[in-house]
C-alpha positions as CSV (number, residue, x, y, z in Angstrom):
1,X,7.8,12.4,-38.1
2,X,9.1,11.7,-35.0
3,X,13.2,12.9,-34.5
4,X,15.7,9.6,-34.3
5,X,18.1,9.5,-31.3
6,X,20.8,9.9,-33.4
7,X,19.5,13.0,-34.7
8,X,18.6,14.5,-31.6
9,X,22.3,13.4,-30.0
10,X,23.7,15.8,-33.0
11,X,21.7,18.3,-32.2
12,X,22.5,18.4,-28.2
13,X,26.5,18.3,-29.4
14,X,26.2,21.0,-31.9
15,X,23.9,23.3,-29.0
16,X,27.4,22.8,-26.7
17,X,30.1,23.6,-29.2
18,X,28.1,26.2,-31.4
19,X,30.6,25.0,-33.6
20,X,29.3,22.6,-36.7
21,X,32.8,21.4,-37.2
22,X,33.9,20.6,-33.4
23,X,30.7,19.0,-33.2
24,X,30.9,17.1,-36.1
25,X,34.2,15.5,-35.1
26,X,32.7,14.8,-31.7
27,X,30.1,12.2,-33.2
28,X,32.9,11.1,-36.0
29,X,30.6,13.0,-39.2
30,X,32.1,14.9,-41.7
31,X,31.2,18.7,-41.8
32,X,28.8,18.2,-44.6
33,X,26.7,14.8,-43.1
34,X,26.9,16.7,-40.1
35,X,25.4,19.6,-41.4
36,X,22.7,17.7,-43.7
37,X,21.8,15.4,-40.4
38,X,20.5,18.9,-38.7
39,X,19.1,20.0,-41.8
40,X,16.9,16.7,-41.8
41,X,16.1,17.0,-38.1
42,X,14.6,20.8,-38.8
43,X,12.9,19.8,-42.1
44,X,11.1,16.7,-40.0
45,X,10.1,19.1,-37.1
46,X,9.2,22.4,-39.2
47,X,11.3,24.6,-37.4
48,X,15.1,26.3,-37.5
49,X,16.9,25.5,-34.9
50,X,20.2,27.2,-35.7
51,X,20.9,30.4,-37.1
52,X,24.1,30.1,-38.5
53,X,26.4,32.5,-40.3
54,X,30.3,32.0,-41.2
55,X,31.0,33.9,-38.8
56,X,28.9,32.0,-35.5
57,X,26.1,29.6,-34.8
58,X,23.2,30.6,-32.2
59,X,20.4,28.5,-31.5
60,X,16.6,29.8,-32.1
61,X,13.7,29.8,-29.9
62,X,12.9,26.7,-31.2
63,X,16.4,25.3,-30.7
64,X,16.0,26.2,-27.0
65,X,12.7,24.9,-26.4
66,X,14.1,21.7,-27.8
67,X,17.3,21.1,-25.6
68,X,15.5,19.5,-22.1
69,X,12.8,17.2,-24.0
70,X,16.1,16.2,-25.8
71,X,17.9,15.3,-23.1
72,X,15.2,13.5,-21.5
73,X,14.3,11.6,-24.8
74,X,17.9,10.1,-24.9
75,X,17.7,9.3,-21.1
76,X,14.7,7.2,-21.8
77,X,16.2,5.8,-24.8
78,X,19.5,4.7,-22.6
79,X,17.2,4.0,-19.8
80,X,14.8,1.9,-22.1
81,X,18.1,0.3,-23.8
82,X,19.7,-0.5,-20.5
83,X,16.4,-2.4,-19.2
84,X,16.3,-4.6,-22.2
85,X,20.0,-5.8,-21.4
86,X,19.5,-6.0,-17.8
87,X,19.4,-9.7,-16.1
88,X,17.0,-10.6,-13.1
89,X,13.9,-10.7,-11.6
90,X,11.8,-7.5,-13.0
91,X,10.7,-5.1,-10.4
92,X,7.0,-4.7,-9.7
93,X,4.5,-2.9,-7.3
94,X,1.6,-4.1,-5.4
95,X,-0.8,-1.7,-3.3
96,X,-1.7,-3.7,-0.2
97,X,-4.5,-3.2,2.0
98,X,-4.7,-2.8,5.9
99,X,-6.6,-1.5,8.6
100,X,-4.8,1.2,10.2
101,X,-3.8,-0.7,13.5
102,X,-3.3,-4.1,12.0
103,X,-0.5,-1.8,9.0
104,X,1.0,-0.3,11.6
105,X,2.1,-2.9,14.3
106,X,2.6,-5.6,11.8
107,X,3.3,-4.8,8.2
108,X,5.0,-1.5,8.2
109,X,7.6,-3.0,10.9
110,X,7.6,-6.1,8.9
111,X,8.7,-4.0,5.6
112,X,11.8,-4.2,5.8
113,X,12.5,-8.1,5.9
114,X,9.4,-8.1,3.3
115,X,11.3,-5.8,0.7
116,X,15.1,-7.8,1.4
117,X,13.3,-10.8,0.8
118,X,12.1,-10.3,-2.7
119,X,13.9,-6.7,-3.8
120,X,12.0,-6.7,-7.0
121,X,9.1,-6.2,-5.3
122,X,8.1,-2.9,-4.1
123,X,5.0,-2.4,-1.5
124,X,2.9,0.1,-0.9
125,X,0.3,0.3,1.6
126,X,-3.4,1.8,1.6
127,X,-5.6,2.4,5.2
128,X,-8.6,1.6,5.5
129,X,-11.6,-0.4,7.0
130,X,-12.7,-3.8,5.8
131,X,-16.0,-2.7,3.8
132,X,-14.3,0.0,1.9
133,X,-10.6,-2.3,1.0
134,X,-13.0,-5.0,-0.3
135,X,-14.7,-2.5,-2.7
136,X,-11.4,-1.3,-3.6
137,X,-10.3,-4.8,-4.3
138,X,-13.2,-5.5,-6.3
139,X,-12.8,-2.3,-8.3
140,X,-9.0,-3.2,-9.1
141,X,-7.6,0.1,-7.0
142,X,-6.1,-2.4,-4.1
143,X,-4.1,-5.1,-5.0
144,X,-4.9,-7.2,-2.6
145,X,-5.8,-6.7,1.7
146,X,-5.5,-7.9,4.8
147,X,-8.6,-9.0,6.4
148,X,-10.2,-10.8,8.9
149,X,-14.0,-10.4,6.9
150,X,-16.4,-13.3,6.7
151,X,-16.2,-14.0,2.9
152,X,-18.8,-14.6,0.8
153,X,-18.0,-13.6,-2.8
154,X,-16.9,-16.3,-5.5
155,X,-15.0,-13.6,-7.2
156,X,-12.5,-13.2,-4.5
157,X,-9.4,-15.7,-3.3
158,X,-8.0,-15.8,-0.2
159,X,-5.0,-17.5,2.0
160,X,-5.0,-18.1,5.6
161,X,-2.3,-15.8,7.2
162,X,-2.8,-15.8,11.0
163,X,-5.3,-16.9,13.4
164,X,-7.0,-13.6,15.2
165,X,-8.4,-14.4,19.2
166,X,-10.5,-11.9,21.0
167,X,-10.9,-11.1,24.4
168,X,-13.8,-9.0,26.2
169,X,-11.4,-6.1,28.7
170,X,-12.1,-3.8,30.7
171,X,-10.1,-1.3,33.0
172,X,-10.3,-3.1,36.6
173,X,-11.5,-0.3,38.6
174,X,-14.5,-0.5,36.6
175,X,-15.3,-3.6,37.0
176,X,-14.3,-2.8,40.9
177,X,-17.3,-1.1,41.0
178,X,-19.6,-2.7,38.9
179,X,-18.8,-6.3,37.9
180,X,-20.0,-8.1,34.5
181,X,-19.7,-11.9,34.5
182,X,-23.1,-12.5,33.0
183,X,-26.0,-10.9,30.8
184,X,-27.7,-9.7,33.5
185,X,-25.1,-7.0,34.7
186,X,-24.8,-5.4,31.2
187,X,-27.4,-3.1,32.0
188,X,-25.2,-0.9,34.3
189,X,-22.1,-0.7,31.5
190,X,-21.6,0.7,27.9
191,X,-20.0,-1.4,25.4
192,X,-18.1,0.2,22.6
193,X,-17.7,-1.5,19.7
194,X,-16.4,-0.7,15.9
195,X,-19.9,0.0,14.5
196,X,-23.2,0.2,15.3
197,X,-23.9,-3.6,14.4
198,X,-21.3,-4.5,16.7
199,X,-18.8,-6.8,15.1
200,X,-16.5,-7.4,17.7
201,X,-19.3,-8.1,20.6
202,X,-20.4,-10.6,17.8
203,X,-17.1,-13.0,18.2
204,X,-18.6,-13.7,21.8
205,X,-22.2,-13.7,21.3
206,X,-21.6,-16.2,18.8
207,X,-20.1,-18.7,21.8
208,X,-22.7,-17.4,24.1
209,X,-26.2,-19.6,24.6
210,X,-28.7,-17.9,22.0
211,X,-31.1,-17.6,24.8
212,X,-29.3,-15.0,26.8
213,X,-30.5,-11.3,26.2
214,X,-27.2,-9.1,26.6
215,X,-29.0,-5.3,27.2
216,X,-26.3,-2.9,27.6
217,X,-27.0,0.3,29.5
218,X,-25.4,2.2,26.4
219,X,-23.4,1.5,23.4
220,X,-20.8,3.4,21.6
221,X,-19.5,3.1,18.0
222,X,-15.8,4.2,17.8
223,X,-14.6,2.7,14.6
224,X,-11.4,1.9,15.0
225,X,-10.2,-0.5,18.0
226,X,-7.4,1.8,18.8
227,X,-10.0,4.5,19.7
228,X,-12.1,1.4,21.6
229,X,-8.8,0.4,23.3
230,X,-8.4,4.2,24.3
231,X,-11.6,4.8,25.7
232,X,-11.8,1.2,27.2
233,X,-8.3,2.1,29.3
234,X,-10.1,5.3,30.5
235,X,-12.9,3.3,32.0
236,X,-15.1,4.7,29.8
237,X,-17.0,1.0,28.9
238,X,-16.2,-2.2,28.0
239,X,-15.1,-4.1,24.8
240,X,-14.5,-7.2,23.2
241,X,-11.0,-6.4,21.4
242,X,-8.2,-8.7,19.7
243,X,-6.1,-10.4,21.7
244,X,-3.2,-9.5,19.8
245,X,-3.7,-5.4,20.4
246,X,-4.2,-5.3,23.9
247,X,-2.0,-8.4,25.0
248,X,0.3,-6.1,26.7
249,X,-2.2,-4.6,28.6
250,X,-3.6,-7.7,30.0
251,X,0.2,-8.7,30.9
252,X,0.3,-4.9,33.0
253,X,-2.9,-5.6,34.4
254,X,-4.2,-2.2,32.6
255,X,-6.6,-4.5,31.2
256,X,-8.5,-7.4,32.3
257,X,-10.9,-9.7,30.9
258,X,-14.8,-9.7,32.0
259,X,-16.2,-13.1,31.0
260,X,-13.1,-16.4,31.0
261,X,-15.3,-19.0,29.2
262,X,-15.9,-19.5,27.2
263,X,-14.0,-17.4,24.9
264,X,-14.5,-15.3,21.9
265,X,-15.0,-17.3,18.7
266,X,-11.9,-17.0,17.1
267,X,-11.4,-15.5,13.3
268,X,-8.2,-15.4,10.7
269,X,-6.3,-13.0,9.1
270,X,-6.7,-14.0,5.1
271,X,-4.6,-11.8,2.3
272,X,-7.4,-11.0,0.2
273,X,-7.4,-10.8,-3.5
274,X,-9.8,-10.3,-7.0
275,X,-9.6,-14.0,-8.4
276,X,-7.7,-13.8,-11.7
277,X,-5.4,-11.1,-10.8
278,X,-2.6,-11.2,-13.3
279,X,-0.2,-11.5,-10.2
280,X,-2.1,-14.0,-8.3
281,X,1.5,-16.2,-8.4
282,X,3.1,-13.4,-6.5
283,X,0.2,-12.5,-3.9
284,X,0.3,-16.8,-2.9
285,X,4.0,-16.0,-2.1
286,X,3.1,-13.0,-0.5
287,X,1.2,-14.8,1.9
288,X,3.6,-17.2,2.4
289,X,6.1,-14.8,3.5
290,X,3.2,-12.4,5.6
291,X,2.6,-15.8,7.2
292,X,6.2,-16.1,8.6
293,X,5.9,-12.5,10.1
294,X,4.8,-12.5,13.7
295,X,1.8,-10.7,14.3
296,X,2.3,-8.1,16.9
């Protein structure tokens, strides 16, 4: 059998006094239904906690072990009591997904308005890049993500958070010495892209006409378009990049674009989510609120 609190309460008052009778008239017992209540909690748990004498009271080995999973059981049973009673919203979590430079200029600023808006609700934040957050949406370990994937799958919803532009840079003292404003003078350049199948050169190839035949001298998978941005400032190669990330650069001139029009196709931000998610409701008003950020 499992000890009641009120069992385990007299035996955390008699463990301070070592005294049956000052303990008894702490919890308002009598001497003797004091004394039978520990009785009952040692016959229920098959050990002796006391050894007691008329001359003292000591606590066992067993009495000892029992004194912090006491404690704690009580604190759970106030804690458990005193969320029953409580009034308000009920505090939840949900694990959001991000890529790494997307979290870190726009949500983990935006935390703080995020979490005073709706206190309740706690966000955490996972890193990582679009293939991998949709398998963790899929598989339940993500709650929902920020992405700007093409989506395909009826088992995922979506919401519309924030147009994404892209613009093709470049550092101008490379294109000082070799200029690209056409196909034709890609041979002489490197473009570096995310991966190998070249995402990001995709937003402008999809404006360009099909016919032109864009053979870059070399190409350059990076992963991550901070890394792209790095080596892109070095003069290392060229890049199509999203307008967002690199606007101050353009603004410096440390940056400037290599084909005007027409531009990049342009994508969206969506929060991303597993269709049926038992807090569906809350990731719609996520989104509404993710939608009022600025993206930066």
């Amino acid at each position: 059998m499992l000890p009641d609190p009120d069992s385990l309460r007299c035996f955390l008052v008699a463990a301070n006094h070592l005294n049956f009778r000052a303990a008894a008239a702490q919890v308002h017992r009598s001497p003797t239904a004091f004394s039978d209540r520990i009785q009952r909690l040692e016959a229920e748990l098959g050990v002796v906690l006391f050894e007691r004498t008329t001359r003292r009271v000591v606590l066992t080995a067993a009495g000892e072990r029992l004194l912090g999973p006491a404690r704690r059981a009580l604190a759970a049973s106030a804690a458990a009591a005193e969320a029953a009673r409580a009034e308000g919203p009920i505090p939840f979590r949900l694990v959001l997904g991000t890529r790494y430079e997307l979290g870190l200029s726009w949500l983990v600023p935006a935390l703080g308005a995020l979490e005073a808006e709706r206190p309740e609700r706690t966000l955490d934040l996972y890193f990582g890049d679009g293939p991998e957050l949709l398998g963790r949406i899929r598989a339940g370990r993500v709650d929902a993500a920020v992405l700007s994937l093409r989506l395909t799958d009826a088992d995922l919803a979506y919401a519309v958070l924030h147009p994404e532009a892209y613009v093709p840079v470049a550092a101008p003292a490379l294109l000082a010495r070799s200029p690209l404003t056409c196909a034709a003078d890609a041979r002489t350049h490197t473009l570096i892209d995310a991966h190998p199948d070249r995402p990001l050169f995709r937003y402008l190839l999809d404006v360009r006409p099909p016919a032109e035949a864009w053979q870059w001298g070399a190409e350059r998978s990076l992963g991550t378009i901070a890394a792209i941005r790095a080596r892109v400032l070095g003069g290392f190669g060229v890049a199509v990049l999203p307008r967002y990330f690199v606007e101050a650069d353009l603004a410096a001139g440390r940056l400037v674009p290599w084909v005007a029009e027409p531009p990049p196709r342009e994508d969206v931000f969506r929060l991303v989510w597993r269709r049926g998610h038992p807090r569906e409701a809350e990731l719609v008003l996520l989104a509404e609120t993710l939608r009022a950020q600025p993206l930066q």
